[in-house]
C-alpha positions as CSV (number, residue, x, y, z in Angstrom):
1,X,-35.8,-10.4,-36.7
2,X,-32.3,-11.1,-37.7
3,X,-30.4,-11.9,-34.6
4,X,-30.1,-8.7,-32.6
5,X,-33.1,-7.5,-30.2
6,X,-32.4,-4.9,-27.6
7,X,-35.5,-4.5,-25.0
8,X,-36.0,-1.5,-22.7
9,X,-37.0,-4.1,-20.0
10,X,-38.5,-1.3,-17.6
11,X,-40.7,-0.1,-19.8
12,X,-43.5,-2.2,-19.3
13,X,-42.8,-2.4,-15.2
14,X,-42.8,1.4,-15.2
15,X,-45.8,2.0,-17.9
16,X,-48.9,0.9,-19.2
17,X,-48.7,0.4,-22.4
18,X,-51.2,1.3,-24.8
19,X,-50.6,1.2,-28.6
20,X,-47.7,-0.2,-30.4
21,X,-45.7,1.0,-33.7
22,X,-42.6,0.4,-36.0
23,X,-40.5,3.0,-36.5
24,X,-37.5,3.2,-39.2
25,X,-34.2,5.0,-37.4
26,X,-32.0,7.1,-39.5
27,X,-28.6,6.1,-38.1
28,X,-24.8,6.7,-39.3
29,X,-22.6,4.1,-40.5
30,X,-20.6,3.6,-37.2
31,X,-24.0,3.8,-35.4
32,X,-25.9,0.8,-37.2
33,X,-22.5,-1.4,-37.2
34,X,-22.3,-0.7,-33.1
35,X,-26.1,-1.8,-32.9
36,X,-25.5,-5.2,-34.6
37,X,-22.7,-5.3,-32.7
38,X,-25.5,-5.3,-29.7
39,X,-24.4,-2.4,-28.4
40,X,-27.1,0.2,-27.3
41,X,-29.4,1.0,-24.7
42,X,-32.9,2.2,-24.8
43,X,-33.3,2.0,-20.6
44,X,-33.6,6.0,-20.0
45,X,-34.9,6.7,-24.0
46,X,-38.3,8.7,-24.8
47,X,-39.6,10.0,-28.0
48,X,-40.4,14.0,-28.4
49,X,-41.6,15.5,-31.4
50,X,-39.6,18.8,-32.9
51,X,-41.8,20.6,-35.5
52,X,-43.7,17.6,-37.2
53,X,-40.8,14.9,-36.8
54,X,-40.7,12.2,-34.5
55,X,-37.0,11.8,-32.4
56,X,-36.0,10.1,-30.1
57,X,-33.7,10.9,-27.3
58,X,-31.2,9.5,-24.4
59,X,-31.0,6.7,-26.4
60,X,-27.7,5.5,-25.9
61,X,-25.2,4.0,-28.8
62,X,-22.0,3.1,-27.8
63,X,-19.1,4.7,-29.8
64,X,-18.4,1.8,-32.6
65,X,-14.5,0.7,-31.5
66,X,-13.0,0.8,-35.3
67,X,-14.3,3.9,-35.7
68,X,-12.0,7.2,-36.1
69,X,-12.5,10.4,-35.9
70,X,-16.1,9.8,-37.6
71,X,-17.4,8.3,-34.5
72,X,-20.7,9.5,-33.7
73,X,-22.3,11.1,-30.3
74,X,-23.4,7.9,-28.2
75,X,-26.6,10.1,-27.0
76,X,-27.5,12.0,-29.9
77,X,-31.0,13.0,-31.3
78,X,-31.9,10.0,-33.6
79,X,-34.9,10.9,-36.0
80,X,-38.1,8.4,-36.5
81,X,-39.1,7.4,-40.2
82,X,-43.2,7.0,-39.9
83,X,-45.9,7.9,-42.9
84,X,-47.7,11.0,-42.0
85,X,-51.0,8.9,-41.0
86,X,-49.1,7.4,-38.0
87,X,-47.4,10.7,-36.8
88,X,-50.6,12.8,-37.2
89,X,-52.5,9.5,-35.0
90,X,-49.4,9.4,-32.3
91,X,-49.7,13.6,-32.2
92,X,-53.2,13.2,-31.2
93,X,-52.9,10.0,-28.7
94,X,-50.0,12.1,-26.9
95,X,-51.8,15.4,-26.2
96,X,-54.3,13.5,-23.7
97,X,-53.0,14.0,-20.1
98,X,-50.2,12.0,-18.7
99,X,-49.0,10.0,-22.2
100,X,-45.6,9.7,-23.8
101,X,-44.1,8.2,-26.1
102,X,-41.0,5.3,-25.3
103,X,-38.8,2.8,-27.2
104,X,-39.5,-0.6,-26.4
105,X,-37.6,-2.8,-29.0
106,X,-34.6,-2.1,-31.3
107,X,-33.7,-4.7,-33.8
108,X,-32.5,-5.5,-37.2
109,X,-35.0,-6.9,-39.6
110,X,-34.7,-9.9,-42.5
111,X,-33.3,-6.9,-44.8
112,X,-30.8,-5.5,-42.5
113,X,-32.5,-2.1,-41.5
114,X,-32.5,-1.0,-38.0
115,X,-36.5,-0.8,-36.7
116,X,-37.3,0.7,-33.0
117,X,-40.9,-0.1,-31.8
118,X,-42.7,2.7,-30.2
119,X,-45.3,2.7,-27.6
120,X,-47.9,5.2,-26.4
121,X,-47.5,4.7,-23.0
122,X,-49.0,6.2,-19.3
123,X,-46.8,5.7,-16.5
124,X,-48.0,3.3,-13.3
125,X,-48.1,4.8,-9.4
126,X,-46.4,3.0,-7.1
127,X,-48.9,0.8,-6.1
128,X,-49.3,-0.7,-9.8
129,X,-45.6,-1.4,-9.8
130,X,-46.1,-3.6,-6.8
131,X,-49.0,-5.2,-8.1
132,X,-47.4,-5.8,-11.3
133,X,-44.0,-7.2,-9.0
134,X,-46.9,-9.7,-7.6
135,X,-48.7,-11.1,-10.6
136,X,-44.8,-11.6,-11.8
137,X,-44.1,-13.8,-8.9
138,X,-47.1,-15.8,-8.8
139,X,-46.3,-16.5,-12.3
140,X,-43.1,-18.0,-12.1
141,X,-44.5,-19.8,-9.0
142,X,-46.8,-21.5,-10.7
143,X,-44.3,-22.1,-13.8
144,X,-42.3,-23.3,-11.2
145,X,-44.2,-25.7,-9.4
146,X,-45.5,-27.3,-13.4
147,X,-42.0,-28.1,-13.9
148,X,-41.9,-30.8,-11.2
């Protein structure tokens, strides 16, 4: 990765997650130069399927602050570039009850391109969250305490 990684840090408190993929973005020129600029937010984003295309949505971009009257929609529809063998295996992972599909990473690779990695996800109850909340503590308890 060249430099920029954005993480949808509540994705993995909120969701088990299951399977992992990388995803090309299709994005316009005063989108990609606002993501290297670090600007974007993948906090509230999910992934939906219209027809046989993969999108994702919410995802927020802020408005690049050069930009004219090109400027793009911060929260527009932002399709997924996948081969057909992925999207037909993520079609059929997601129609089992209670999965969904979220952004976990945006970043640029070593060529420039913008990537988003996808996860087939299931979301956690309440008491997973606080079990979760736990293990996390103990952790850095223990990381802690090695320190000294």
């Amino acid at each position: 990765m060249a430099g920029i990684a954005i993480k949808n840090k509540k994705a993995g408190f909120e969701y088990y997650l299951t399977e992992e993929f990388t995803a090309g973005i299709v994005l316009t020129g005063t989108e990609i130069k606002s993501v290297r600029e670090g600007k974007a937010n993948l906090t509230d984003a999910y992934c939906a399927f219209e027809g046989d295309e993969l999108f994702v949505k919410n995802m927020h971009i802020s408005e690049y602050k050069f930009g004219t009257y090109s400027n793009h929609d911060p929260k527009r529809d932002r399709k997924l570039l996948l081969n057909r063998r992925e999207l037909r295996k993520i079609i059929a992972k997601t129609r089992e009850k209670g999965l969904t599909i979220i952004p976990t990473l945006l970043y640029i690779n070593d060529k420039g391109l913008a990537k988003l990695n996808i996860a087939i996800a299931k979301g956690k109850k309440l008491y997973d969250k606080r079990e979760s909340l736990k293990t996390k503590d103990t952790k850095r308890e223990i990381d802690r305490h090695r320190d000294i």
